[in-house]
PDB file of N, CA, C, O and CB in Angstrom:
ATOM      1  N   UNK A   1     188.011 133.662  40.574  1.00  0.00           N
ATOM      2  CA  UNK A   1     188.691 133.543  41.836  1.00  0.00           C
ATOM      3  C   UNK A   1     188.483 132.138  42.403  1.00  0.00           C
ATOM      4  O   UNK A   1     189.513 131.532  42.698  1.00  0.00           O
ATOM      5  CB  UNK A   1     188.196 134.612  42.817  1.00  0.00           C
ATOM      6  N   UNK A   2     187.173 131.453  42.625  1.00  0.00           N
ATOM      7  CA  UNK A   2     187.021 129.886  42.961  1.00  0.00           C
ATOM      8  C   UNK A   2     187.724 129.274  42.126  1.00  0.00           C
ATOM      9  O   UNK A   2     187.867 128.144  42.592  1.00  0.00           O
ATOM     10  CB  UNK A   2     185.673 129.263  42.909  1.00  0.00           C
ATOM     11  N   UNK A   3     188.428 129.375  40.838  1.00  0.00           N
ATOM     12  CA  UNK A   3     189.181 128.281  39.672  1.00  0.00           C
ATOM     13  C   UNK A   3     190.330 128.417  40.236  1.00  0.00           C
ATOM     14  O   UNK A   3     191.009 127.393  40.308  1.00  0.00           O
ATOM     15  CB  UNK A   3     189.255 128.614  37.912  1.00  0.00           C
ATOM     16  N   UNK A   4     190.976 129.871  40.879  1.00  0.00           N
ATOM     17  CA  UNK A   4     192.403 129.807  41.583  1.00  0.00           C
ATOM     18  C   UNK A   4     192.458 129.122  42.758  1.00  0.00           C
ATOM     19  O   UNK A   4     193.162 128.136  42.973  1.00  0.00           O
ATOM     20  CB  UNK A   4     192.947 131.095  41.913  1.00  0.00           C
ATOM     21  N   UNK A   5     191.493 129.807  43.738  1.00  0.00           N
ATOM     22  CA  UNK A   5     191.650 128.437  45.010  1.00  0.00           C
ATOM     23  C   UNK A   5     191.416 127.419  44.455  1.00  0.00           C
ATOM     24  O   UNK A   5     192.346 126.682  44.786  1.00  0.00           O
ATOM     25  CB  UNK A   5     190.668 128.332  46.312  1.00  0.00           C
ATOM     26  N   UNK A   6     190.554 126.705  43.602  1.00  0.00           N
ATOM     27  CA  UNK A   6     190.186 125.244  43.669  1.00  0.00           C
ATOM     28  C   UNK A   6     191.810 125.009  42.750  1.00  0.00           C
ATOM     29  O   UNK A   6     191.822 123.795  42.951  1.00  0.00           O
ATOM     30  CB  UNK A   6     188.306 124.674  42.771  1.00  0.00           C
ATOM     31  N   UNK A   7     192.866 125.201  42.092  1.00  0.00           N
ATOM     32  CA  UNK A   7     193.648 124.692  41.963  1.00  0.00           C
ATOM     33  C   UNK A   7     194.834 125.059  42.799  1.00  0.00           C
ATOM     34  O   UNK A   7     195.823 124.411  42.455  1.00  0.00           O
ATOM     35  CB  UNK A   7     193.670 124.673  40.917  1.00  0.00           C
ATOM     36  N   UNK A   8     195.035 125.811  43.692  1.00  0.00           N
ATOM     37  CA  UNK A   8     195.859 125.935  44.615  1.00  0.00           C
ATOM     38  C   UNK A   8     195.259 125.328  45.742  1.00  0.00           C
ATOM     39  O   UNK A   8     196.163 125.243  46.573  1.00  0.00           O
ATOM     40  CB  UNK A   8     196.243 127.198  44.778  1.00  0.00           C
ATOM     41  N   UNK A   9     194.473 124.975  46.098  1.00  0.00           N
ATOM     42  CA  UNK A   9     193.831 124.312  47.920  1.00  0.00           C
ATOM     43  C   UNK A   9     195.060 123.226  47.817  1.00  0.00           C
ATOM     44  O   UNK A   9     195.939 123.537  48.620  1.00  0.00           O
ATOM     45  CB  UNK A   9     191.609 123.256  48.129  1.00  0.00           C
ATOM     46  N   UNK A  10     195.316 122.285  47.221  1.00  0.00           N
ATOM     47  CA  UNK A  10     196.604 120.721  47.367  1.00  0.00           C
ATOM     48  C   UNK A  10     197.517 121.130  48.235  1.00  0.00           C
ATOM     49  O   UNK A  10     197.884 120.445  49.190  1.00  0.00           O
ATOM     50  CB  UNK A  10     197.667 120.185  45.841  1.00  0.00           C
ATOM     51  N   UNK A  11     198.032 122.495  47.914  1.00  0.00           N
ATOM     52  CA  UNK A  11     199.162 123.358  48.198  1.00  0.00           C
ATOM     53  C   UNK A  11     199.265 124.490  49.502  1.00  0.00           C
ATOM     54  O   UNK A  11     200.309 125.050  49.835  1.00  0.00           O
ATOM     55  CB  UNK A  11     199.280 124.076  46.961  1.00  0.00           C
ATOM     56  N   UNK A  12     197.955 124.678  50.135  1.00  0.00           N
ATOM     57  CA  UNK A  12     197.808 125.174  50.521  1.00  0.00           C
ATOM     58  C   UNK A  12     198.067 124.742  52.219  1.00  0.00           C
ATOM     59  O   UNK A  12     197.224 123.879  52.462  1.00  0.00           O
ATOM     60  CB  UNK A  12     196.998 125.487  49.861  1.00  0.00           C
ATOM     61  N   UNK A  13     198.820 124.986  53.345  1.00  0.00           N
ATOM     62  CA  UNK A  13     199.291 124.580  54.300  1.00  0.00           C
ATOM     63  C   UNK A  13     197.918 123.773  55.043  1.00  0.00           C
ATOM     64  O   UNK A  13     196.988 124.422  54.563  1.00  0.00           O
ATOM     65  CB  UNK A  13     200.027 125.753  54.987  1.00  0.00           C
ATOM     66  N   UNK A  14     197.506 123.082  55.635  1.00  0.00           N
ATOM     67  CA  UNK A  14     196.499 122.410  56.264  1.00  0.00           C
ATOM     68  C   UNK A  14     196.256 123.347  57.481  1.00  0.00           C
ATOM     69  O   UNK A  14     197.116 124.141  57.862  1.00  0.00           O
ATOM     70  CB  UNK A  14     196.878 120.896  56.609  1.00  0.00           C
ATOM     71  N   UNK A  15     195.040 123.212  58.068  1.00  0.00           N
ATOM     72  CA  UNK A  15     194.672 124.063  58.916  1.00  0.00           C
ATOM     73  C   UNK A  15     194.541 125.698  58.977  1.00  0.00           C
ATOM     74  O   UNK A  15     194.497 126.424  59.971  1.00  0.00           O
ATOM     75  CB  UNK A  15     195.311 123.713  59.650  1.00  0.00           C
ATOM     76  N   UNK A  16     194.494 126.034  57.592  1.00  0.00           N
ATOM     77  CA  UNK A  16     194.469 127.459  56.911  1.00  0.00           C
ATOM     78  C   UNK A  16     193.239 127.575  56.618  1.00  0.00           C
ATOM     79  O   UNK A  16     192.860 126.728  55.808  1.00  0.00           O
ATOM     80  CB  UNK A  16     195.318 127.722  55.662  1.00  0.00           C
ATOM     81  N   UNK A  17     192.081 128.660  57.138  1.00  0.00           N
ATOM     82  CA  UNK A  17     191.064 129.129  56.992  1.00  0.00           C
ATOM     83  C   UNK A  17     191.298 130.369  55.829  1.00  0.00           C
ATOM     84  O   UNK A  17     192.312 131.035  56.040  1.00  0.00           O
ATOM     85  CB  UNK A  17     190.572 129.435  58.338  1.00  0.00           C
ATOM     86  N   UNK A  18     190.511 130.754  54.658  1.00  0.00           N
ATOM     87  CA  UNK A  18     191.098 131.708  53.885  1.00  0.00           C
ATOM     88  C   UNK A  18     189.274 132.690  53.764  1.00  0.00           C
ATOM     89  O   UNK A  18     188.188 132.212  53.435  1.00  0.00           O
ATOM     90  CB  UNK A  18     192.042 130.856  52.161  1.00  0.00           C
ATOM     91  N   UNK A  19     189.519 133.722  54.062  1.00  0.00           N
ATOM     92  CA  UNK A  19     188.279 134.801  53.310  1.00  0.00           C
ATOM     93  C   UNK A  19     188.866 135.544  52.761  1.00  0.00           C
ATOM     94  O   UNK A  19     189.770 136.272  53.174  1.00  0.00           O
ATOM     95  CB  UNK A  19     187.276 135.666  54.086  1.00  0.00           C
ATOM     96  N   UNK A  20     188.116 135.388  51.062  1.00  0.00           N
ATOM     97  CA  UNK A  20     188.392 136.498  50.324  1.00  0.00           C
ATOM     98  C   UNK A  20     187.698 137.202  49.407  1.00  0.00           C
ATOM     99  O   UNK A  20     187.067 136.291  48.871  1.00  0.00           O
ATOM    100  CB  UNK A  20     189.214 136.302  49.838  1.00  0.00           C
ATOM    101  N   UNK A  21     187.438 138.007  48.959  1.00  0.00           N
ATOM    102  CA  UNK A  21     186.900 138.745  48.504  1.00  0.00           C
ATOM    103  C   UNK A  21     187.178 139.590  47.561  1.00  0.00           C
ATOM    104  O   UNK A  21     188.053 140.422  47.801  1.00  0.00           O
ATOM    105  CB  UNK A  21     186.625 139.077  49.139  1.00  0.00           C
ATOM    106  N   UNK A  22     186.371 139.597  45.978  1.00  0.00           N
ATOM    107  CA  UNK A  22     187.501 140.004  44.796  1.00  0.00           C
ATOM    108  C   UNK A  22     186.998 141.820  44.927  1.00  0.00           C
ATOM    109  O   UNK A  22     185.839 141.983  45.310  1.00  0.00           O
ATOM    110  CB  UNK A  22     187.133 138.993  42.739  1.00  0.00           C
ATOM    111  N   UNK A  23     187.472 142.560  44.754  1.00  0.00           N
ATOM    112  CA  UNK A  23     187.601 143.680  44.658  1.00  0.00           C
ATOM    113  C   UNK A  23     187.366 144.187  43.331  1.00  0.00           C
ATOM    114  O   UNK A  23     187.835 143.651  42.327  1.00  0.00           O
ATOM    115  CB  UNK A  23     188.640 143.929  45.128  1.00  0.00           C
ATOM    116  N   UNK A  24     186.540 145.363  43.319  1.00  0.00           N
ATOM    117  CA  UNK A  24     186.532 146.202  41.505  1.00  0.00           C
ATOM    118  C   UNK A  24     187.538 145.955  41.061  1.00  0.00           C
ATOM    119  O   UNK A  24     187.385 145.039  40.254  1.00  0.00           O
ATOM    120  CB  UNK A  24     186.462 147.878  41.205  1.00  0.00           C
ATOM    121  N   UNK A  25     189.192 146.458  41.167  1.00  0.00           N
ATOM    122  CA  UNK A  25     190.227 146.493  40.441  1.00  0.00           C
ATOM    123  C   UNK A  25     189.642 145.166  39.582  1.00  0.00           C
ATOM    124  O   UNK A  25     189.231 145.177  38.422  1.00  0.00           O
ATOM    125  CB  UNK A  25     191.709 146.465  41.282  1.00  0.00           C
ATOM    126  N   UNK A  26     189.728 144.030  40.496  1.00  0.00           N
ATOM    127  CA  UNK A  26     190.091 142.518  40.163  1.00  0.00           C
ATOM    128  C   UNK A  26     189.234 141.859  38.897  1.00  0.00           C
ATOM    129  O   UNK A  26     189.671 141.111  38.023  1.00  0.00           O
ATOM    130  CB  UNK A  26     189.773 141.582  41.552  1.00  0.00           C
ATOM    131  N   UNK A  27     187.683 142.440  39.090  1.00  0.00           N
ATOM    132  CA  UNK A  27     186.776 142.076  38.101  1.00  0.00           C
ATOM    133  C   UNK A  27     187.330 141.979  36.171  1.00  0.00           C
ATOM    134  O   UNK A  27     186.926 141.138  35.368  1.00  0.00           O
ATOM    135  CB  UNK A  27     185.608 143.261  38.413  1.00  0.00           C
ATOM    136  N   UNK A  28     188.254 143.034  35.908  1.00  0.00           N
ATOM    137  CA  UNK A  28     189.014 143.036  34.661  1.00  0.00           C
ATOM    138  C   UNK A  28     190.074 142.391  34.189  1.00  0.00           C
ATOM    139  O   UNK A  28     190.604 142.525  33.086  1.00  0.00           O
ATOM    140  CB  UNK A  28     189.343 143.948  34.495  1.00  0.00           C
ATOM    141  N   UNK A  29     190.492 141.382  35.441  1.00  0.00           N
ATOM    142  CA  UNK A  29     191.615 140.440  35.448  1.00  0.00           C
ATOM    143  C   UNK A  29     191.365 138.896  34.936  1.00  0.00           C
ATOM    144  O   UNK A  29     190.420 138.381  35.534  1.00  0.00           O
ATOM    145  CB  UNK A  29     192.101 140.406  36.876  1.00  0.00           C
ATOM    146  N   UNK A  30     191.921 138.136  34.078  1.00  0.00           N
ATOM    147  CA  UNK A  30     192.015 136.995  33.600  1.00  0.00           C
ATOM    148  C   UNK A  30     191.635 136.175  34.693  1.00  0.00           C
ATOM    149  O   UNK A  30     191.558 136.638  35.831  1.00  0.00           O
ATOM    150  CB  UNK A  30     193.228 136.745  33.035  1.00  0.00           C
ATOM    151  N   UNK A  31     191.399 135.013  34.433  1.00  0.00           N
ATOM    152  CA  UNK A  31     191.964 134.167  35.540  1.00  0.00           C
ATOM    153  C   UNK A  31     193.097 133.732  36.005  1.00  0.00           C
ATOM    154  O   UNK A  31     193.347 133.430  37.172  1.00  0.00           O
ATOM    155  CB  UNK A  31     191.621 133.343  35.501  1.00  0.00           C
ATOM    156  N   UNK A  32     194.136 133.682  34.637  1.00  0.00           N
ATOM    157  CA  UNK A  32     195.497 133.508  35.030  1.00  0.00           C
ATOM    158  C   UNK A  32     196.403 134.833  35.963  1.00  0.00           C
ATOM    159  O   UNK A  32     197.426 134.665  36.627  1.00  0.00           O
ATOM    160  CB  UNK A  32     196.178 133.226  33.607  1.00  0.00           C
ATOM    161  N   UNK A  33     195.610 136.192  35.738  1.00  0.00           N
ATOM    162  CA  UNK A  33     196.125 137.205  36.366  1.00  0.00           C
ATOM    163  C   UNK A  33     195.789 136.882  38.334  1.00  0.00           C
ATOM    164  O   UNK A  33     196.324 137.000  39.436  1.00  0.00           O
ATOM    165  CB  UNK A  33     195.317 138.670  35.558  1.00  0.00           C
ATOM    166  N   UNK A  34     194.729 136.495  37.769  1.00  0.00           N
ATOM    167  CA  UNK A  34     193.903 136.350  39.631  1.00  0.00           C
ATOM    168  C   UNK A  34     195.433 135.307  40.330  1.00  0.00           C
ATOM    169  O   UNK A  34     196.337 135.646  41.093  1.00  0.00           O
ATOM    170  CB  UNK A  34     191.533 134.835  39.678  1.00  0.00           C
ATOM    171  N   UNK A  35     195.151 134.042  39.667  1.00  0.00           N
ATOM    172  CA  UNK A  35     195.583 132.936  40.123  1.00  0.00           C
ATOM    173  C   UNK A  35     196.846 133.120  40.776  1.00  0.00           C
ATOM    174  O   UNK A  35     197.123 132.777  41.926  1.00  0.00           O
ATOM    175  CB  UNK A  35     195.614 132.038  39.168  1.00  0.00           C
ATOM    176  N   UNK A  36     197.684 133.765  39.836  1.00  0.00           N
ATOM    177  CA  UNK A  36     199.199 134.537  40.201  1.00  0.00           C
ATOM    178  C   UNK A  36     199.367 135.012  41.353  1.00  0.00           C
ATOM    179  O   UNK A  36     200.219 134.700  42.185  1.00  0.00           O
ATOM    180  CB  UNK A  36     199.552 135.701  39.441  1.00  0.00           C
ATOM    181  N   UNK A  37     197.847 136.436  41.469  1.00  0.00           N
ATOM    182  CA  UNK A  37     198.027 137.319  42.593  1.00  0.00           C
ATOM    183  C   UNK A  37     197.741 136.613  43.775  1.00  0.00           C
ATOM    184  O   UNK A  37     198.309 136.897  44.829  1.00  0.00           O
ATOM    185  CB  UNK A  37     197.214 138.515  42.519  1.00  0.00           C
ATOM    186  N   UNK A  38     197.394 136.240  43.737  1.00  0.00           N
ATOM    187  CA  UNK A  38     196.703 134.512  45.203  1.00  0.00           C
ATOM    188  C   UNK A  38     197.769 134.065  45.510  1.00  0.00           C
ATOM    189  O   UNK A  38     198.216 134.229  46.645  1.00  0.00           O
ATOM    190  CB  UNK A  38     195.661 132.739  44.617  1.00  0.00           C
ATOM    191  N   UNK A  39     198.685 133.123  44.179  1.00  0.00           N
ATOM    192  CA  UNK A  39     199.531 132.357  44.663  1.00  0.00           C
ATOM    193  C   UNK A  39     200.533 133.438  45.382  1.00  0.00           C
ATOM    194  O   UNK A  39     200.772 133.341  46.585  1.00  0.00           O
ATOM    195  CB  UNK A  39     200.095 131.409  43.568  1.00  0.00           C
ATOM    196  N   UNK A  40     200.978 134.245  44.750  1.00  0.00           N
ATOM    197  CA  UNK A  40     201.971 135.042  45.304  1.00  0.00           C
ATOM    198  C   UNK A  40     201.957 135.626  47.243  1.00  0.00           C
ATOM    199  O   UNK A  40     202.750 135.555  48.182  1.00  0.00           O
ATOM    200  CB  UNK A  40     201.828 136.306  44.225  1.00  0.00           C
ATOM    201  N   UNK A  41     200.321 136.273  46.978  1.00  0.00           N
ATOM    202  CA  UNK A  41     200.293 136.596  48.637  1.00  0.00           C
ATOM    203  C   UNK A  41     200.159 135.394  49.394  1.00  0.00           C
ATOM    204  O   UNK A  41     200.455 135.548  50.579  1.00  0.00           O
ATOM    205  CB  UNK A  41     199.045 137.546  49.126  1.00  0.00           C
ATOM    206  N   UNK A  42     199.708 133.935  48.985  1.00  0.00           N
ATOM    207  CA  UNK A  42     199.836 133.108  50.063  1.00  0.00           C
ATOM    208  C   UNK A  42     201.601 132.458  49.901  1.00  0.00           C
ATOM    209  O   UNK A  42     201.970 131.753  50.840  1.00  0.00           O
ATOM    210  CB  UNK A  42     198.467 131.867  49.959  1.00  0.00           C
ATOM    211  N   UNK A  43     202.237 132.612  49.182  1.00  0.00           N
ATOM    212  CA  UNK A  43     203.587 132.336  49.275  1.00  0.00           C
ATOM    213  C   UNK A  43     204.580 133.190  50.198  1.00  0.00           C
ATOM    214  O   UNK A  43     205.470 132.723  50.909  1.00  0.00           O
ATOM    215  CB  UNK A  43     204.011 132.389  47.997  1.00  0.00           C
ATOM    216  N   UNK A  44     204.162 134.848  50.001  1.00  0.00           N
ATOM    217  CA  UNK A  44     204.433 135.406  50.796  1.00  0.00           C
ATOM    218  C   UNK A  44     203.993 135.777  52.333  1.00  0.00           C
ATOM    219  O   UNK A  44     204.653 136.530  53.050  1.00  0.00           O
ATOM    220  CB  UNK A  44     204.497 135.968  50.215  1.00  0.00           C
ATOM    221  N   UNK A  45     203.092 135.299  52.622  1.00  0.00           N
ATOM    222  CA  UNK A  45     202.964 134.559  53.906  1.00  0.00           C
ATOM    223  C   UNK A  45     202.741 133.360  54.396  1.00  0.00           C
ATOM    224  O   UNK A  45     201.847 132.987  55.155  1.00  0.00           O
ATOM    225  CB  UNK A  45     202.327 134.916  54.378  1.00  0.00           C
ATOM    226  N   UNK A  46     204.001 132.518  53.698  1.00  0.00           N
ATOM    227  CA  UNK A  46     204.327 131.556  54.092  1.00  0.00           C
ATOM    228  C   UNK A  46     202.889 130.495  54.303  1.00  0.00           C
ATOM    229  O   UNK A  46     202.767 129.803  55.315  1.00  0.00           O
ATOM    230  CB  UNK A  46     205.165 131.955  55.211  1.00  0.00           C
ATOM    231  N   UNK A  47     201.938 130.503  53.270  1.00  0.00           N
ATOM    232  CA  UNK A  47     200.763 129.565  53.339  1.00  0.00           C
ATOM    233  C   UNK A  47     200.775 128.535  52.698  1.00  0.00           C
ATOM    234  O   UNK A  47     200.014 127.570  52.777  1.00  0.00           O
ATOM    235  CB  UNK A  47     199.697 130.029  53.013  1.00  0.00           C
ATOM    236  N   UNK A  48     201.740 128.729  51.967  1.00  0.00           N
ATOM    237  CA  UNK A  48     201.630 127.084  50.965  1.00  0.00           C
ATOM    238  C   UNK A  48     203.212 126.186  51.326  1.00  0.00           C
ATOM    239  O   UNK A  48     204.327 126.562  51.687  1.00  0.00           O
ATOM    240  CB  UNK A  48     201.582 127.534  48.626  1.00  0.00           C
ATOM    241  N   UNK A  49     202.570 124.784  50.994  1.00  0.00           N
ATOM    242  CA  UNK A  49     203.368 123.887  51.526  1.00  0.00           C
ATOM    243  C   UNK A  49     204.633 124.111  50.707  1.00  0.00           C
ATOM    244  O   UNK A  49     204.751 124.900  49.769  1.00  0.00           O
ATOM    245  CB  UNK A  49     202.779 122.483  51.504  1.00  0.00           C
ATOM    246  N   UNK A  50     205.646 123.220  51.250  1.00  0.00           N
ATOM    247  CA  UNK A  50     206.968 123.587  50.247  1.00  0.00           C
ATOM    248  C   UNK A  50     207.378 122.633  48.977  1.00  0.00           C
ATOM    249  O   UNK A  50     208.301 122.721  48.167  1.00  0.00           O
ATOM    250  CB  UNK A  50     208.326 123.574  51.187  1.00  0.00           C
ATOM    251  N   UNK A  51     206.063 121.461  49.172  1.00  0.00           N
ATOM    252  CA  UNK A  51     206.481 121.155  47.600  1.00  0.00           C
ATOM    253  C   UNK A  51     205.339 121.617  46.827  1.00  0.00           C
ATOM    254  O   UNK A  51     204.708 120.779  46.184  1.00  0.00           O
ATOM    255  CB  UNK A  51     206.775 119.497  47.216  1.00  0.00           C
ATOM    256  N   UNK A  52     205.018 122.739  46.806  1.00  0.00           N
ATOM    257  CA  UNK A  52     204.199 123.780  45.858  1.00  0.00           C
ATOM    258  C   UNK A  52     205.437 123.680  44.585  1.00  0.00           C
ATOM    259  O   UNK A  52     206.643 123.878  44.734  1.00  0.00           O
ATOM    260  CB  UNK A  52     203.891 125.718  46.710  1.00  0.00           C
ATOM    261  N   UNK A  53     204.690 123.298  43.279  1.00  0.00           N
ATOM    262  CA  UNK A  53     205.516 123.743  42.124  1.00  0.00           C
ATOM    263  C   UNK A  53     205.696 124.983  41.726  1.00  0.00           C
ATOM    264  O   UNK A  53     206.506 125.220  40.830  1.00  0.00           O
ATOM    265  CB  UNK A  53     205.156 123.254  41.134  1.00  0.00           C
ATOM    266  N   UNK A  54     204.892 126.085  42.390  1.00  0.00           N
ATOM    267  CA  UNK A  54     205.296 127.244  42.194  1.00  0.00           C
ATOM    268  C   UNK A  54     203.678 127.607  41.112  1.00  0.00           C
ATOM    269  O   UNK A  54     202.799 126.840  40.720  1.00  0.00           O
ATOM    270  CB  UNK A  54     207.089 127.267  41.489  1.00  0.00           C
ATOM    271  N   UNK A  55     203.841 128.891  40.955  1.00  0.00           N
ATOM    272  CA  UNK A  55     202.764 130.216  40.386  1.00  0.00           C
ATOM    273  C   UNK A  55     202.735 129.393  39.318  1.00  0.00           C
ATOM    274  O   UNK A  55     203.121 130.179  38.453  1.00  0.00           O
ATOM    275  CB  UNK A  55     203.266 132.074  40.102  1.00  0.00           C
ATOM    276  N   UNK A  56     202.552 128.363  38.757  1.00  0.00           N
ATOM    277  CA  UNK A  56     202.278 127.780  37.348  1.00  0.00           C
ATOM    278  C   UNK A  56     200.709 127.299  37.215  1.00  0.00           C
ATOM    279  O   UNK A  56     200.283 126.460  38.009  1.00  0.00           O
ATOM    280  CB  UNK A  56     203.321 126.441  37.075  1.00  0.00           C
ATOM    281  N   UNK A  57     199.836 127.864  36.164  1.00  0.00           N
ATOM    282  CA  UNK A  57     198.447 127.929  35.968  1.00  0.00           C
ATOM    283  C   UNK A  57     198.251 126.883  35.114  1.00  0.00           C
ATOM    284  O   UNK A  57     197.140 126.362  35.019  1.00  0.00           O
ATOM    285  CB  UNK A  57     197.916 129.200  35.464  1.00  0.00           C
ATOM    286  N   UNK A  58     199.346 126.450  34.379  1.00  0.00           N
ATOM    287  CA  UNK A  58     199.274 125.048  33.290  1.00  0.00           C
ATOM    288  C   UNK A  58     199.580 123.916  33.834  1.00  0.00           C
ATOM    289  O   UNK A  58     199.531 122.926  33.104  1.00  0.00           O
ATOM    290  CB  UNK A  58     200.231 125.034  32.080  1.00  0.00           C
ATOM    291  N   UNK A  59     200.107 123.692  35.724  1.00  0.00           N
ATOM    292  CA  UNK A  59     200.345 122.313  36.326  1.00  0.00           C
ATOM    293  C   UNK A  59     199.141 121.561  37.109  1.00  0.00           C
ATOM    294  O   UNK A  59     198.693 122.197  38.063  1.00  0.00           O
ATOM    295  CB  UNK A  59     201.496 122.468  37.316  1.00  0.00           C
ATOM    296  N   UNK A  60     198.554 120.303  36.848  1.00  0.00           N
ATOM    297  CA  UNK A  60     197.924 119.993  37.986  1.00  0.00           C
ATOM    298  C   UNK A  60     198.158 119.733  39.081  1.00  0.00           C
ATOM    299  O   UNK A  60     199.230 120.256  39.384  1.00  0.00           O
ATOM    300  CB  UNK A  60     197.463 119.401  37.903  1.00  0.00           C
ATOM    301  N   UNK A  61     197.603 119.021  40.133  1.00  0.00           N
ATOM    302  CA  UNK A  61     197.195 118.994  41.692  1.00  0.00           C
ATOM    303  C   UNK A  61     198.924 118.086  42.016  1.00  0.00           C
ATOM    304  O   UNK A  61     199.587 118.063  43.053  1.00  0.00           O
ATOM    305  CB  UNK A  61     195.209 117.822  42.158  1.00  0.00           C
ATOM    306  N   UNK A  62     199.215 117.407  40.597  1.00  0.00           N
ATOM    307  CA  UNK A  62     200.270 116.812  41.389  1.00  0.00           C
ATOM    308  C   UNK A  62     201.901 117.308  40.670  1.00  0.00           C
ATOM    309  O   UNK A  62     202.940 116.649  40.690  1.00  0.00           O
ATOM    310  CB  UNK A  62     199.968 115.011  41.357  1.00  0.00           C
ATOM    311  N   UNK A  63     201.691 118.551  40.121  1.00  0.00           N
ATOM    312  CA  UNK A  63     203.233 119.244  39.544  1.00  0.00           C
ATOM    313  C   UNK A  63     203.401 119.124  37.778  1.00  0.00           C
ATOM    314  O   UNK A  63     204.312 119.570  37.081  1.00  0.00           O
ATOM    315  CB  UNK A  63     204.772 118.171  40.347  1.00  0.00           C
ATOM    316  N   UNK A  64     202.261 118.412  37.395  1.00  0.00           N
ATOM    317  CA  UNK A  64     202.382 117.961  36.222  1.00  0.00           C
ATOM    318  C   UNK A  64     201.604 118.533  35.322  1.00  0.00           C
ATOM    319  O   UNK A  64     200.486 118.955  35.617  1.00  0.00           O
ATOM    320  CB  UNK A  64     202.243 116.801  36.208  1.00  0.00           C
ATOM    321  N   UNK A  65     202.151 118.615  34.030  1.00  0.00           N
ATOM    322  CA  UNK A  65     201.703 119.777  32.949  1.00  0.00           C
ATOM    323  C   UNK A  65     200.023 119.097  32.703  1.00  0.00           C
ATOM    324  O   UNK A  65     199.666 117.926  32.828  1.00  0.00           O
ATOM    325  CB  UNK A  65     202.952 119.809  31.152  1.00  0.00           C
ATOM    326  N   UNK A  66     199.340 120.109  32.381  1.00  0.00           N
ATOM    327  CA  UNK A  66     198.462 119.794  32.092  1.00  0.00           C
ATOM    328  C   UNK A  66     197.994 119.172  30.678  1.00  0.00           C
ATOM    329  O   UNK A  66     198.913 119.214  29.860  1.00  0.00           O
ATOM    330  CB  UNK A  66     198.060 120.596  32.460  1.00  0.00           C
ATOM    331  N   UNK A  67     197.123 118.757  30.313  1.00  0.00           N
ATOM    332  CA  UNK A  67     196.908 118.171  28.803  1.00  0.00           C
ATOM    333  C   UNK A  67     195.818 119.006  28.324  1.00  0.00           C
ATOM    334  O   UNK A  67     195.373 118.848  27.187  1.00  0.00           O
ATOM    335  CB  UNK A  67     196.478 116.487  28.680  1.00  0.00           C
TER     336      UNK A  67
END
């Protein structure tokens, strides 16, 4: 769960305080599964900025594929 925020925070609207807390379900989930479910609920409440490249786990901090 810290590998999903620490690559979504760039994206993340400024002045956004976040607590979270992973849940049993969550413990059996990838990291790429986590990362998704994050990006998605802060997209759906409108938390991330709008040049977010979107739910992609292979882009870095600035839209670009990773190596």
């Amino acid at each position: 769960m810290r590998e999903s925020f620490r690559r979504l925070l760039p994206w993340i609207n400024d002045e956004v305080w976040i607590v979270a807390s992973l849940r049993e379900n969550g413990l059996g989930k990838s990291s790429k599964d986590l990362y998704r479910d994050i990006a998605r609920s802060l997209k759906r409440r409108g938390l991330m900025r709008p040049d977010w490249p979107g739910p992609d786990w292979d882009l870095d901090k600035d839209g670009k594929p990773c190596d």
